[in-house]
mmCIF file as Biopython writes it, N, C-alpha, C and O atoms, coordinates in Angstrom:
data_model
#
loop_
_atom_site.group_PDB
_atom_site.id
_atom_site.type_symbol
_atom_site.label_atom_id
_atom_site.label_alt_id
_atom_site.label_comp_id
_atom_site.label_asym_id
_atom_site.label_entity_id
_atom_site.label_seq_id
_atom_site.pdbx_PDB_ins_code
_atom_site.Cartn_x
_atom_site.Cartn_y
_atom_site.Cartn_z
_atom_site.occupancy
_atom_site.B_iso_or_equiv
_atom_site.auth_seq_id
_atom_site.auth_asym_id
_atom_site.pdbx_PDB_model_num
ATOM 1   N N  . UNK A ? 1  ? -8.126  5.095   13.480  1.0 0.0 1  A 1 
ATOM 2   C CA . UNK A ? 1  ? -7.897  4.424   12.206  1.0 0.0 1  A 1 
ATOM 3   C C  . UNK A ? 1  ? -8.908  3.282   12.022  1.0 0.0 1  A 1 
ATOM 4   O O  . UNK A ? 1  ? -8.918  2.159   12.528  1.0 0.0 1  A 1 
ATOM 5   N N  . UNK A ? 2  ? -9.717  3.842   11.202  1.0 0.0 2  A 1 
ATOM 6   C CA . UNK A ? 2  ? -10.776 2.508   10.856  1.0 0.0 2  A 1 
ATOM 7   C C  . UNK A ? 2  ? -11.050 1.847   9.592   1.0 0.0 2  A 1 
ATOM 8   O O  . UNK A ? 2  ? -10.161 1.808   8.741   1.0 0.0 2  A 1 
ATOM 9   N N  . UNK A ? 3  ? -11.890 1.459   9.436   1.0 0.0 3  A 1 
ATOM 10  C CA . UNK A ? 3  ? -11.961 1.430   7.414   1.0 0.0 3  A 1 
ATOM 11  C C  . UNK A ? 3  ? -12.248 2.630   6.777   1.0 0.0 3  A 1 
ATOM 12  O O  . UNK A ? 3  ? -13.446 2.893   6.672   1.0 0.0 3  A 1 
ATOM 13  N N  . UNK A ? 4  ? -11.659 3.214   6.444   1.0 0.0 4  A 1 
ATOM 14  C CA . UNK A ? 4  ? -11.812 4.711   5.923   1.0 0.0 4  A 1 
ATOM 15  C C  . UNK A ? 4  ? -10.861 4.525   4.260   1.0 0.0 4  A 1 
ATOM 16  O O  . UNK A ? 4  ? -9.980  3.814   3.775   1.0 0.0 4  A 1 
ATOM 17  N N  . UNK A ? 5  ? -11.509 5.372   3.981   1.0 0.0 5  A 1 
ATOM 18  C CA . UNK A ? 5  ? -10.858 5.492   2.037   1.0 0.0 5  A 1 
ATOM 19  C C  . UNK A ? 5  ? -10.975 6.409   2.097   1.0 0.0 5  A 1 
ATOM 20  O O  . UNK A ? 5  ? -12.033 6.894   2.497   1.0 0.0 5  A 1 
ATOM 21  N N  . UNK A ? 6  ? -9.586  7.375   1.604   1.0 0.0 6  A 1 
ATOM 22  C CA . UNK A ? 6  ? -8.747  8.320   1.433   1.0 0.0 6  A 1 
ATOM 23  C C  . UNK A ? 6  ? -8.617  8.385   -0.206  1.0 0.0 6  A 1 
ATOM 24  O O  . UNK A ? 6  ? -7.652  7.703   -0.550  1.0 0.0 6  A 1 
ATOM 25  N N  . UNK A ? 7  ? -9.194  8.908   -1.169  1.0 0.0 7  A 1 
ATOM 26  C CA . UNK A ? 7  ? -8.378  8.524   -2.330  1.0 0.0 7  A 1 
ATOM 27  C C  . UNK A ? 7  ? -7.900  10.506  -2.570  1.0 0.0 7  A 1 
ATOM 28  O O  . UNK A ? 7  ? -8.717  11.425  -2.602  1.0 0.0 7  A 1 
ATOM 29  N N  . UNK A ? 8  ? -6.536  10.615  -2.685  1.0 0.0 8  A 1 
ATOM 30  C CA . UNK A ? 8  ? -5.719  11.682  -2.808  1.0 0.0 8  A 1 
ATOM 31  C C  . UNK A ? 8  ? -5.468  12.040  -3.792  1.0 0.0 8  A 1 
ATOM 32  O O  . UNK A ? 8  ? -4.402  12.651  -3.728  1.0 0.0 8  A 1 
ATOM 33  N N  . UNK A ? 9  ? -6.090  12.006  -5.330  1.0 0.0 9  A 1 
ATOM 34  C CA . UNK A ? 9  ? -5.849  11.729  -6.813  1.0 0.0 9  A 1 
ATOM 35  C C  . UNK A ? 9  ? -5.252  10.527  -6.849  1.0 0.0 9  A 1 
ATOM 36  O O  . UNK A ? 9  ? -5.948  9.517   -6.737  1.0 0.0 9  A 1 
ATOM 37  N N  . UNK A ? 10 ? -4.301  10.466  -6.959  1.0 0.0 10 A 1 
ATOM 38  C CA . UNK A ? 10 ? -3.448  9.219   -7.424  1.0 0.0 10 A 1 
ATOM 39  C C  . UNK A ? 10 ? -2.978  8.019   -6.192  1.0 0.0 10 A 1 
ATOM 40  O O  . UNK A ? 10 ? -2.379  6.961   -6.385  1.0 0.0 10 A 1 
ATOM 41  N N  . UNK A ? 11 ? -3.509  8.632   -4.800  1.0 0.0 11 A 1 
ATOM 42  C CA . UNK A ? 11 ? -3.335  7.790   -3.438  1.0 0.0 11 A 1 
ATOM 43  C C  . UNK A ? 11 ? -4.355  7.210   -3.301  1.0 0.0 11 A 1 
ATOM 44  O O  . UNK A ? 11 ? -5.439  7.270   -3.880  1.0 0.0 11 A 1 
ATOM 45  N N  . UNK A ? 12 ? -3.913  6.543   -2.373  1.0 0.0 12 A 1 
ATOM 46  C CA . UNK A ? 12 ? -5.433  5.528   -1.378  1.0 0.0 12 A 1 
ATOM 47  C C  . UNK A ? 12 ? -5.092  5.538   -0.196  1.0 0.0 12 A 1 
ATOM 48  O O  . UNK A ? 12 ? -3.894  5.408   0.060   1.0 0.0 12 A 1 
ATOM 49  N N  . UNK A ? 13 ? -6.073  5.698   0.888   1.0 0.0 13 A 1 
ATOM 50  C CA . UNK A ? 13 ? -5.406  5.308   2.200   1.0 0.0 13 A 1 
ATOM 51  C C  . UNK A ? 13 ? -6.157  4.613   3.167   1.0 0.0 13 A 1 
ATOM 52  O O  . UNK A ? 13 ? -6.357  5.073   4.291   1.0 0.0 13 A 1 
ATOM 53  N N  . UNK A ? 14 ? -6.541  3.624   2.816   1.0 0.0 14 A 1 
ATOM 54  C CA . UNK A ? 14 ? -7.618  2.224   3.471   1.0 0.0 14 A 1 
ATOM 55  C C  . UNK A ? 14 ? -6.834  1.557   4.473   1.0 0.0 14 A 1 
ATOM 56  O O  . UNK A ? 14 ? -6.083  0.643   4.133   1.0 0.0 14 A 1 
ATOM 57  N N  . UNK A ? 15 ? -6.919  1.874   5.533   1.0 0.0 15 A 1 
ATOM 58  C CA . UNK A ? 15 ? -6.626  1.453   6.906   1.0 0.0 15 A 1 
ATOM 59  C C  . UNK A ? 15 ? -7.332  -0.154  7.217   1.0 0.0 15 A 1 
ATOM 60  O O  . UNK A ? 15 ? -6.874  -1.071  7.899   1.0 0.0 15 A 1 
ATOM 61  N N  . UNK A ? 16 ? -8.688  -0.068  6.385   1.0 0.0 16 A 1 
ATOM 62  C CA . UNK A ? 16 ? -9.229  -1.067  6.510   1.0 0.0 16 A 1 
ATOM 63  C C  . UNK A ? 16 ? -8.607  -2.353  5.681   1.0 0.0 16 A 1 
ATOM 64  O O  . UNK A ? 16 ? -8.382  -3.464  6.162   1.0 0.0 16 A 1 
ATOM 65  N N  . UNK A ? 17 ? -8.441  -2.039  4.662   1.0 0.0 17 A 1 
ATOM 66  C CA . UNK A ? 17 ? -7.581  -3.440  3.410   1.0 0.0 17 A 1 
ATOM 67  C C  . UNK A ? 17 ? -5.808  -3.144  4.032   1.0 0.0 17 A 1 
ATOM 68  O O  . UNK A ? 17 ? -4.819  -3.850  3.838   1.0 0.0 17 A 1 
ATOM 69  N N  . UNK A ? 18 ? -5.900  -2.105  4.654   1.0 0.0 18 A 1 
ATOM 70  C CA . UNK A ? 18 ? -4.333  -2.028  4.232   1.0 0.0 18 A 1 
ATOM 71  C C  . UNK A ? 18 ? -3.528  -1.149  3.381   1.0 0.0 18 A 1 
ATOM 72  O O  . UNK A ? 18 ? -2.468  -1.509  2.868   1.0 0.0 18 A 1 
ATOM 73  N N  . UNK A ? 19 ? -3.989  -0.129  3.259   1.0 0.0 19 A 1 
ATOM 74  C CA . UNK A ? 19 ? -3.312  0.284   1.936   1.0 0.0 19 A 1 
ATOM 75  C C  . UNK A ? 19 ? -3.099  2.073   1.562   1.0 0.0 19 A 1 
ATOM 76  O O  . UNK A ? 19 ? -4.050  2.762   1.192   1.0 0.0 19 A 1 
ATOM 77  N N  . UNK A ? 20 ? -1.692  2.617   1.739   1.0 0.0 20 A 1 
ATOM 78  C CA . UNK A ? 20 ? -1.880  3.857   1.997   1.0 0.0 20 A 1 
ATOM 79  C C  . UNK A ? 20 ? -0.930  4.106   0.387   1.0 0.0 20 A 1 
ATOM 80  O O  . UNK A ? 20 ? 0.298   4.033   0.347   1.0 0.0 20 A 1 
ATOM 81  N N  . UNK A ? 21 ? -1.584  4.325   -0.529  1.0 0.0 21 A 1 
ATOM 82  C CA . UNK A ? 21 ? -0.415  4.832   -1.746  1.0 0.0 21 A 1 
ATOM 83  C C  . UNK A ? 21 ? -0.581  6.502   -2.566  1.0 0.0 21 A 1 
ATOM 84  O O  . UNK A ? 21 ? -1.544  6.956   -3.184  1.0 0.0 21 A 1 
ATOM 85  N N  . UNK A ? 22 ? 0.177   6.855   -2.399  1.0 0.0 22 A 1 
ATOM 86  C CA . UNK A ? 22 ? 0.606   8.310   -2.382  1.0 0.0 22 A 1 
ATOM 87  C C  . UNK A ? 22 ? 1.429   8.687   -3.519  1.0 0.0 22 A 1 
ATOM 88  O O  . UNK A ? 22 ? 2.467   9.259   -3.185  1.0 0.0 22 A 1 
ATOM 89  N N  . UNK A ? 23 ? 1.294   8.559   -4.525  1.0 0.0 23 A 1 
ATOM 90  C CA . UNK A ? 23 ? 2.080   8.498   -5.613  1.0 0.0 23 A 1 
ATOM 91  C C  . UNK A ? 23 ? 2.687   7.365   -6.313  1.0 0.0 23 A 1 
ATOM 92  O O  . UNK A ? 23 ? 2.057   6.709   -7.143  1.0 0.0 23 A 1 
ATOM 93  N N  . UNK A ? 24 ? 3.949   7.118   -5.977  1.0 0.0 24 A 1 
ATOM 94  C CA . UNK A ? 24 ? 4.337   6.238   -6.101  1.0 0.0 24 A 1 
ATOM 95  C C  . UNK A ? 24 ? 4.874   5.005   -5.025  1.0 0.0 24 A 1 
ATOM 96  O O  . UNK A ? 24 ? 5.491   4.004   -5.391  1.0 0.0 24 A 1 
ATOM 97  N N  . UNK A ? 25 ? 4.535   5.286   -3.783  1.0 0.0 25 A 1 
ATOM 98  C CA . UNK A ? 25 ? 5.126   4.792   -2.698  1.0 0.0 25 A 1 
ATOM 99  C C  . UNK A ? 25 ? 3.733   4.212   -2.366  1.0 0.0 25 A 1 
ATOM 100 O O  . UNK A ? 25 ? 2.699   4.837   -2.599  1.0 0.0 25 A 1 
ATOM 101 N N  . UNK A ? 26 ? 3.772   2.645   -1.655  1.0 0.0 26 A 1 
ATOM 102 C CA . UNK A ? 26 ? 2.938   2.530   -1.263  1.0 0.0 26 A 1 
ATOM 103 C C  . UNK A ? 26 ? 3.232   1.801   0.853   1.0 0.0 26 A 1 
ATOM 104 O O  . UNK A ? 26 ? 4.102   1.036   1.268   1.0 0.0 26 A 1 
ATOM 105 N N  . UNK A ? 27 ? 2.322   2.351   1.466   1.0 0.0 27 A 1 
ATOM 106 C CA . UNK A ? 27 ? 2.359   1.568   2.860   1.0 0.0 27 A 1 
ATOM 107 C C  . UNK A ? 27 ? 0.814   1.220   2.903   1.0 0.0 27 A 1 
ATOM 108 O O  . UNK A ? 27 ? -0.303  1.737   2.855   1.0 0.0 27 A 1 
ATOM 109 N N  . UNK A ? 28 ? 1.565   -0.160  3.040   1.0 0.0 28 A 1 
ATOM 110 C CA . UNK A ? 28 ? 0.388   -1.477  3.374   1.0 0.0 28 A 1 
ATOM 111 C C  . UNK A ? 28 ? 0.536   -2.239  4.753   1.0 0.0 28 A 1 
ATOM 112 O O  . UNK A ? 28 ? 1.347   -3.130  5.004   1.0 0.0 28 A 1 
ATOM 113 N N  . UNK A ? 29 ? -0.309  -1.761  5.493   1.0 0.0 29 A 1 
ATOM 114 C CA . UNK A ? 29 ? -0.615  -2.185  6.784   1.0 0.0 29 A 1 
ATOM 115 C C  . UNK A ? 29 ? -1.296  -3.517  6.315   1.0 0.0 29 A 1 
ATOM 116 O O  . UNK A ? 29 ? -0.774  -4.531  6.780   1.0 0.0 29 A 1 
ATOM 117 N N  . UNK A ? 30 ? -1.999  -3.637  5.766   1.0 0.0 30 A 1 
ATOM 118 C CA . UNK A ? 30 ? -2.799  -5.467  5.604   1.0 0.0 30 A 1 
ATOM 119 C C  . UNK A ? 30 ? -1.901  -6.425  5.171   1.0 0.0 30 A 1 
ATOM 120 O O  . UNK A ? 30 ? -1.696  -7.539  5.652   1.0 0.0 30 A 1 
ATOM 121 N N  . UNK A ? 31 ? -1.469  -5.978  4.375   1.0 0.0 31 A 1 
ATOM 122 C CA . UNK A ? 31 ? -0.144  -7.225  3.267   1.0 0.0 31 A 1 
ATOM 123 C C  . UNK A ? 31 ? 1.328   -7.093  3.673   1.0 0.0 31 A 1 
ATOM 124 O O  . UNK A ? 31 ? 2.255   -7.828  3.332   1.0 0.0 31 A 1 
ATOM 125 N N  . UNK A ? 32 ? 1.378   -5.630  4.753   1.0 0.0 32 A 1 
ATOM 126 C CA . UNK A ? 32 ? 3.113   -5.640  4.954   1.0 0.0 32 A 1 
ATOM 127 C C  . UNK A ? 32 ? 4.208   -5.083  3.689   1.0 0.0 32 A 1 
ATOM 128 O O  . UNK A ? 32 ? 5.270   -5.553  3.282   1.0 0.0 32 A 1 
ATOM 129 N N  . UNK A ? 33 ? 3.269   -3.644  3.215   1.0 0.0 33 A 1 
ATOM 130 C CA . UNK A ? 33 ? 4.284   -3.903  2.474   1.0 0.0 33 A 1 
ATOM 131 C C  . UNK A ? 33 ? 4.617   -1.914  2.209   1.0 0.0 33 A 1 
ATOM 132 O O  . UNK A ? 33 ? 3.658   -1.152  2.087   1.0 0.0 33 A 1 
ATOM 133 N N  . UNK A ? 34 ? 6.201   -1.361  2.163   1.0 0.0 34 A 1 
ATOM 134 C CA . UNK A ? 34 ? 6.202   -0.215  2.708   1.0 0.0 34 A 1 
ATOM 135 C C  . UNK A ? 34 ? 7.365   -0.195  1.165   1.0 0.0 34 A 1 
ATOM 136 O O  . UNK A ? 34 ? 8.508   -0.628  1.020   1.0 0.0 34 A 1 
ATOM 137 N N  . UNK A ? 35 ? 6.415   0.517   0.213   1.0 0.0 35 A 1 
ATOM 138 C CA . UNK A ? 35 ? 7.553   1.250   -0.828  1.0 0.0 35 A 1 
ATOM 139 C C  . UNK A ? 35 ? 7.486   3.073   -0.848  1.0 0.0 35 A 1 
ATOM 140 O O  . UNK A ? 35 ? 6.579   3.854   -0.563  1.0 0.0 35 A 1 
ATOM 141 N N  . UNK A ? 36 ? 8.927   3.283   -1.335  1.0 0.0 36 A 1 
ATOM 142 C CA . UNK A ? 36 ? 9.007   4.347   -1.454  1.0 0.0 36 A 1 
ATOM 143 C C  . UNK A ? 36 ? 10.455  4.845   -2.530  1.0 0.0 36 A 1 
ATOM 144 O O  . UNK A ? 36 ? 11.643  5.164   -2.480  1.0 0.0 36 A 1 
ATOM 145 N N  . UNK A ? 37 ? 9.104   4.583   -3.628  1.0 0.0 37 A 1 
ATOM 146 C CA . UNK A ? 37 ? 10.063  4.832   -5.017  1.0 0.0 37 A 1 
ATOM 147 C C  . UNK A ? 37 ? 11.471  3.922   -5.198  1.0 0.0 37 A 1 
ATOM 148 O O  . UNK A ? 37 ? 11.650  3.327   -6.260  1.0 0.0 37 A 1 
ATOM 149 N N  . UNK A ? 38 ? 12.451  3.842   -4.117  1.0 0.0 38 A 1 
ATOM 150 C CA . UNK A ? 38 ? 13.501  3.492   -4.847  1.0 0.0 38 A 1 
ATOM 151 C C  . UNK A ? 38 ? 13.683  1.925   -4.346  1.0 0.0 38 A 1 
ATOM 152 O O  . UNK A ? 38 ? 14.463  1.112   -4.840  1.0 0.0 38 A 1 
ATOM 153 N N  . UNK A ? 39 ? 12.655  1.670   -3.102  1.0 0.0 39 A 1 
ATOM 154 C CA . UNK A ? 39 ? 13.011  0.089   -2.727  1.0 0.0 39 A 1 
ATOM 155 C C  . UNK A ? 39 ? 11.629  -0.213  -2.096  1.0 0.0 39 A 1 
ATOM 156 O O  . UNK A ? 39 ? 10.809  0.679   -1.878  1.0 0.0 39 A 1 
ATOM 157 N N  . UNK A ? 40 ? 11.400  -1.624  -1.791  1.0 0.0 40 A 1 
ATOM 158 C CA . UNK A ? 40 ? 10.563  -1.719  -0.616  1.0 0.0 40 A 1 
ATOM 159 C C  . UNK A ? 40 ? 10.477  -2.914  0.305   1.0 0.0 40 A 1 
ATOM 160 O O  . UNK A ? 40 ? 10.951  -4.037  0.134   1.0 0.0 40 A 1 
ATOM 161 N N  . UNK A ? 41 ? 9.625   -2.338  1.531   1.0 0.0 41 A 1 
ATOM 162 C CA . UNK A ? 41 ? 9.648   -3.799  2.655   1.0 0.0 41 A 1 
ATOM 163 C C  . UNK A ? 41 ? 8.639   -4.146  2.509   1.0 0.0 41 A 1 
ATOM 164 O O  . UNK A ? 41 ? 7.618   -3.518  2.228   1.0 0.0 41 A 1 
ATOM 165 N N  . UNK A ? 42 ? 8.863   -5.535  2.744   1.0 0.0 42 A 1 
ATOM 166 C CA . UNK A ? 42 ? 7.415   -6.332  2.949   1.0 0.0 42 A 1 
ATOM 167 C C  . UNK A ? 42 ? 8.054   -7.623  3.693   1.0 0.0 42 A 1 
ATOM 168 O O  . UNK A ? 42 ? 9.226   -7.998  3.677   1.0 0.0 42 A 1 
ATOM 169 N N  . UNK A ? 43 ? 6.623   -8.348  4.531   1.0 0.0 43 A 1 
ATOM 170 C CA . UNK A ? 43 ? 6.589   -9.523  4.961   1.0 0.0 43 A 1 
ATOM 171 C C  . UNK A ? 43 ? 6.274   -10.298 4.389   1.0 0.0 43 A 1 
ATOM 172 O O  . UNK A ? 43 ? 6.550   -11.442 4.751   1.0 0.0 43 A 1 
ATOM 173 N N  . UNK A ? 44 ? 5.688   -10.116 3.448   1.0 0.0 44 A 1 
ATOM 174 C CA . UNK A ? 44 ? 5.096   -11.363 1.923   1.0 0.0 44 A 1 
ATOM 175 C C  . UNK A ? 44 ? 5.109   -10.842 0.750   1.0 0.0 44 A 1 
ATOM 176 O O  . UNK A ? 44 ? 4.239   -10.223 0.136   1.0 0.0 44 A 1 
ATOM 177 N N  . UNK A ? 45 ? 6.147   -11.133 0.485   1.0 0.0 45 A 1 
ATOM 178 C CA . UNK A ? 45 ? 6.779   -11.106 -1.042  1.0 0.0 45 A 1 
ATOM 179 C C  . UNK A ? 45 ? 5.089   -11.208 -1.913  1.0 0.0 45 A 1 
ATOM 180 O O  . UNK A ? 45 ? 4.596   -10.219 -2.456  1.0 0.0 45 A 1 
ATOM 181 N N  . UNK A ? 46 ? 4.427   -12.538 -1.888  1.0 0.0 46 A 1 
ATOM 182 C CA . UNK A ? 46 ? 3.775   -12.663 -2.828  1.0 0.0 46 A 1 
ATOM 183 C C  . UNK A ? 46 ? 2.622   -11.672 -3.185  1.0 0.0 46 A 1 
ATOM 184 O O  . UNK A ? 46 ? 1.996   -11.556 -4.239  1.0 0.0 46 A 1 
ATOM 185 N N  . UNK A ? 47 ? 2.453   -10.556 -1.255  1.0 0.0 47 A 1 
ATOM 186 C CA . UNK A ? 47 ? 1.275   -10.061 -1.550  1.0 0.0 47 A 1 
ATOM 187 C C  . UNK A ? 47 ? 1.432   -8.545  -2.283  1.0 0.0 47 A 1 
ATOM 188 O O  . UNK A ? 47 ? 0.565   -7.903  -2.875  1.0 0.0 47 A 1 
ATOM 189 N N  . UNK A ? 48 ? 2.700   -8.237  -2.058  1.0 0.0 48 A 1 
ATOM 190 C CA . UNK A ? 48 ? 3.737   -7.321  -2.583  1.0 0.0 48 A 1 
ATOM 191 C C  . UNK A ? 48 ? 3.827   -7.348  -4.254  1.0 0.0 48 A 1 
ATOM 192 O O  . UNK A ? 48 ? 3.412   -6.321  -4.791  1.0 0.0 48 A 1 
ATOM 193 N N  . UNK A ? 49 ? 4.341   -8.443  -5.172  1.0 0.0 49 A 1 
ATOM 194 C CA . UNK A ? 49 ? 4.081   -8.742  -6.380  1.0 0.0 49 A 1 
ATOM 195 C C  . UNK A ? 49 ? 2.053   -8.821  -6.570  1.0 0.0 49 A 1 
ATOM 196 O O  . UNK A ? 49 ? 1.465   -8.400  -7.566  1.0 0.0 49 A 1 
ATOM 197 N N  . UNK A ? 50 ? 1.593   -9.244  -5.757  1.0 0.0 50 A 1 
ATOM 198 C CA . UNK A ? 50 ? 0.410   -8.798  -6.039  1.0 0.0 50 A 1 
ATOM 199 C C  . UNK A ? 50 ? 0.274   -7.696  -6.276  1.0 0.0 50 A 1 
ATOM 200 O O  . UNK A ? 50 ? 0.293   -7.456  -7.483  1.0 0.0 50 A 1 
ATOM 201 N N  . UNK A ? 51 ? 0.083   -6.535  -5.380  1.0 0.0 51 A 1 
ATOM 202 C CA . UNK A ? 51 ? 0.055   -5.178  -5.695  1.0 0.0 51 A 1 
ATOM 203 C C  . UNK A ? 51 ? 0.689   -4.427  -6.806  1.0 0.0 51 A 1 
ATOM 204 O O  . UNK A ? 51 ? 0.326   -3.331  -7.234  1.0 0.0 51 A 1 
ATOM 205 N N  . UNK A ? 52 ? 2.033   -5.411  -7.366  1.0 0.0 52 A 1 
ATOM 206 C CA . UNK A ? 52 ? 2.475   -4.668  -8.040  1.0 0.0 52 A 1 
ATOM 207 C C  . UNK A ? 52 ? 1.710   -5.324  -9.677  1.0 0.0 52 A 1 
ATOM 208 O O  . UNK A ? 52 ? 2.195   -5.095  -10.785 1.0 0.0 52 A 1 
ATOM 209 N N  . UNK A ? 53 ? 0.389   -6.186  -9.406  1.0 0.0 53 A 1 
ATOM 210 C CA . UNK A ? 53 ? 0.154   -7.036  -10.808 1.0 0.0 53 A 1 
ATOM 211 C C  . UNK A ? 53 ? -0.815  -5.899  -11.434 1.0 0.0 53 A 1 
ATOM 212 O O  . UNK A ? 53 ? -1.024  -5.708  -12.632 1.0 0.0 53 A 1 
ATOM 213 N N  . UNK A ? 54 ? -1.398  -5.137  -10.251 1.0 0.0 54 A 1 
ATOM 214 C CA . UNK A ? 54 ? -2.448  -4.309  -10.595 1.0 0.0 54 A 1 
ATOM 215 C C  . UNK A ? 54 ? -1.528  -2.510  -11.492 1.0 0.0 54 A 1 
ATOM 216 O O  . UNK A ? 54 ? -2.239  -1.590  -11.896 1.0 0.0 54 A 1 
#
């Protein structure tokens, strides 16, 4: 797992920033943050509402 970009149509999967999103679910290894459609975890709220500004 290195900096690698994955884009799957509508996914990403950057090991390097963090960031694996697959539809609608996203797992973020950089920011901590693991959704999947109906809820999600994170360790920082703020970087979480970030992701969701984009």
């Amino acid at each position: 797992m290195n900096t690698k970009l994955m884009d799957l149509g509508f996914g990403i999967w950057d090991l390097g920033f963090g960031i694996w999103d697959s539809g609608f679910w996203i797992l973020d290894f950089g920011f901590w943050i693991l959704d999947f459609k109906t809820g999600f975890y994170t360790a920082n709220p703020l970087a979480c509402e970030s992701r969701y500004a984009f």
